[in-house]
C-alpha positions as CSV (number, residue, x, y, z in Angstrom):
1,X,50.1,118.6,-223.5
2,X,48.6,121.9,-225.3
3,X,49.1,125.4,-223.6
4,X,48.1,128.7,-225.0
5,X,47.6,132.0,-224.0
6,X,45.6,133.9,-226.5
7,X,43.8,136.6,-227.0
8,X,41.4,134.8,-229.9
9,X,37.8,133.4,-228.6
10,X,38.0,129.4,-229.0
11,X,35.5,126.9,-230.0
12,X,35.0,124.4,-227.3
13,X,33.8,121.9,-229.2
14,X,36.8,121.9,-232.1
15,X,39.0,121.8,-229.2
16,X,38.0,118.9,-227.8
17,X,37.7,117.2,-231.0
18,X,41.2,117.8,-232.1
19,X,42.4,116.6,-228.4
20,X,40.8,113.0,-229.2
21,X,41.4,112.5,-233.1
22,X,42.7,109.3,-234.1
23,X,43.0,108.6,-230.4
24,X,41.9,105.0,-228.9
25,X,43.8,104.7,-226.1
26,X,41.2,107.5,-224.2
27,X,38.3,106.6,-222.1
28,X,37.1,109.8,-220.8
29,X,37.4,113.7,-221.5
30,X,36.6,116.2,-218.5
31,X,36.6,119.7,-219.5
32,X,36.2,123.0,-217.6
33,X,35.1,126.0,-219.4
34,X,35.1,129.4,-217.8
35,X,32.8,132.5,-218.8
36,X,32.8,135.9,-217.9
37,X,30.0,136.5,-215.4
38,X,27.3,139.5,-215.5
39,X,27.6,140.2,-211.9
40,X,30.4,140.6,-209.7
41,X,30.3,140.7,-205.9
42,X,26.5,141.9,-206.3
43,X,27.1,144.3,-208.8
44,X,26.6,144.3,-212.5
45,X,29.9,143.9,-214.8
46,X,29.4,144.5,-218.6
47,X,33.6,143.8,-219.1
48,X,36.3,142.1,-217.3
49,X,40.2,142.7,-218.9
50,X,42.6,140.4,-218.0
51,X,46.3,141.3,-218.1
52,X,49.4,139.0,-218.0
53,X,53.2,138.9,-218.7
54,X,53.7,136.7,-222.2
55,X,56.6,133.7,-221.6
56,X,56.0,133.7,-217.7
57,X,52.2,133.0,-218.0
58,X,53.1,130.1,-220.3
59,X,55.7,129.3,-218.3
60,X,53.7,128.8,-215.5
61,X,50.4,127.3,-217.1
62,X,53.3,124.3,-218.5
63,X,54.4,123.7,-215.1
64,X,51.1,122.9,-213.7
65,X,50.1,121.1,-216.4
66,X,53.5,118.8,-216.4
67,X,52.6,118.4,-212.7
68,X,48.9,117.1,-213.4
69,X,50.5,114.4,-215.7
70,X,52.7,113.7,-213.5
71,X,50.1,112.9,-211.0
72,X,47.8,111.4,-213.3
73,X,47.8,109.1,-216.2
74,X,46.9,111.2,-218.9
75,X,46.8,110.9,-222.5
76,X,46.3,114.5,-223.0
77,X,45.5,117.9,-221.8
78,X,44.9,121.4,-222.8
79,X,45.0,124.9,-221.5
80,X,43.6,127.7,-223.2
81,X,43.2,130.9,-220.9
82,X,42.1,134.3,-222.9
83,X,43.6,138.1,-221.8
84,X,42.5,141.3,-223.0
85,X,38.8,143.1,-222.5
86,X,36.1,140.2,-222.6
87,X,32.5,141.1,-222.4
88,X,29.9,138.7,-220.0
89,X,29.0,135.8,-221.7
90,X,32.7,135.5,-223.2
91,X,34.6,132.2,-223.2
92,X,37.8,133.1,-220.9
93,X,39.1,129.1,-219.8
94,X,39.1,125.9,-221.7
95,X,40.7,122.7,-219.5
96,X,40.5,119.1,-220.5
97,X,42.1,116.4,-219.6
98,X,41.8,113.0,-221.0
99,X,42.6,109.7,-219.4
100,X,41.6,106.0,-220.2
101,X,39.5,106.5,-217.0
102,X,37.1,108.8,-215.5
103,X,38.7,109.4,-212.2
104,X,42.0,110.5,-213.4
105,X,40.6,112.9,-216.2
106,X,38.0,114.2,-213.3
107,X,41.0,115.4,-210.4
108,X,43.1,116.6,-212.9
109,X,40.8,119.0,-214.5
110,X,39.9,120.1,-210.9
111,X,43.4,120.2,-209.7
112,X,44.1,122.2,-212.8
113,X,41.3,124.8,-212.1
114,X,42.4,125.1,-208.7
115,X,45.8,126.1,-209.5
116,X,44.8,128.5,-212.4
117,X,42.3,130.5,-210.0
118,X,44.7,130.9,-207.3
119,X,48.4,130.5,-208.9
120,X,48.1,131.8,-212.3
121,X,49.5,135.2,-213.3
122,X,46.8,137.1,-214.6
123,X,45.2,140.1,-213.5
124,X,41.9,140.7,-213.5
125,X,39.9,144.2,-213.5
126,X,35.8,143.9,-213.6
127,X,34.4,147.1,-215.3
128,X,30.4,147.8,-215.1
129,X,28.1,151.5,-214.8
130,X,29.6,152.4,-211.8
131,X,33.5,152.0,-212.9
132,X,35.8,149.1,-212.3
133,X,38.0,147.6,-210.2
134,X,40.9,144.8,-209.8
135,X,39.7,141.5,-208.4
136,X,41.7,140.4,-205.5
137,X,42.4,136.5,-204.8
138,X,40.0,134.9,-202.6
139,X,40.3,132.6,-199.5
140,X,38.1,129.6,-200.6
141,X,40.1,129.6,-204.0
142,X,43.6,129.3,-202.0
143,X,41.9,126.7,-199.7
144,X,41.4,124.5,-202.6
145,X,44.3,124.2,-203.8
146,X,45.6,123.6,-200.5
147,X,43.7,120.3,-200.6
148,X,46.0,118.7,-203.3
């Protein structure tokens, strides 16, 4: 189990190698990847900046992750989740999750992601032409984490 909160850009593909070396005992790797978007609620957004409060943001990003192994058989799993001013097109969430099969790897990733949009404590301010504002928390993200 791998959590970190960082500020760095990450290479996806390093990540998942380092997750899987030397391991046999893994049949499948399910990753999630997040980007900052151009185009928020309709309108352009050339930046989002994501704030959060360092210990409790780990804090919580362990907790769901020890829940998802909990649930799961996992072998491994990884959070990376960026803060500070990201432009569009910039890498802002890694998840993976490995498992010996497909299923497990597949939920937990999602049940992961789920969580993160609608439990983890970051905020999150979109900035474009015409100024920026704080993005609020959404129904359909709270409805699907109510399905687990």
């Amino acid at each position: 189990m791998v959590v970190r909160v960082q500020e760095a850009d990450f290479d996806i593909g390093a990540e998942i190698a380092a997750l899987s070396a030397g391991r046999t005992d893994i049949g499948a790797i399910v990753t999630f990847s997040g980007l900052v978007r151009d185009m928020a609620a309709g309108k352009p957004i050339t930046m989002m900046a994501l704030e959060h409060y360092p210990g409790m943001t780990e804090k919580a990003l362990e907790k769901i992750e020890i829940q998802a192994n909990a649930r799961w058989q996992l072998q491994a799993s990884l959070i990376i989740h960026r803060y500070g001013p990201l432009k569009a097109g910039a890498n802002i969430v890694l998840v993976a999750t490995a498992s010996p099969h497909r299923q497990a790897a597949f939920e937990s990733a999602e049940f992961i992601m789920d969580y993160l949009k609608s439990r983890a404590p970051f905020w999150k301010k979109e900035s474009g032409a015409t100024g920026g504002n704080w993005v609020d928390a959404r129904d359909a993200d709270e409805d699907a984490l109510n399905k687990w």
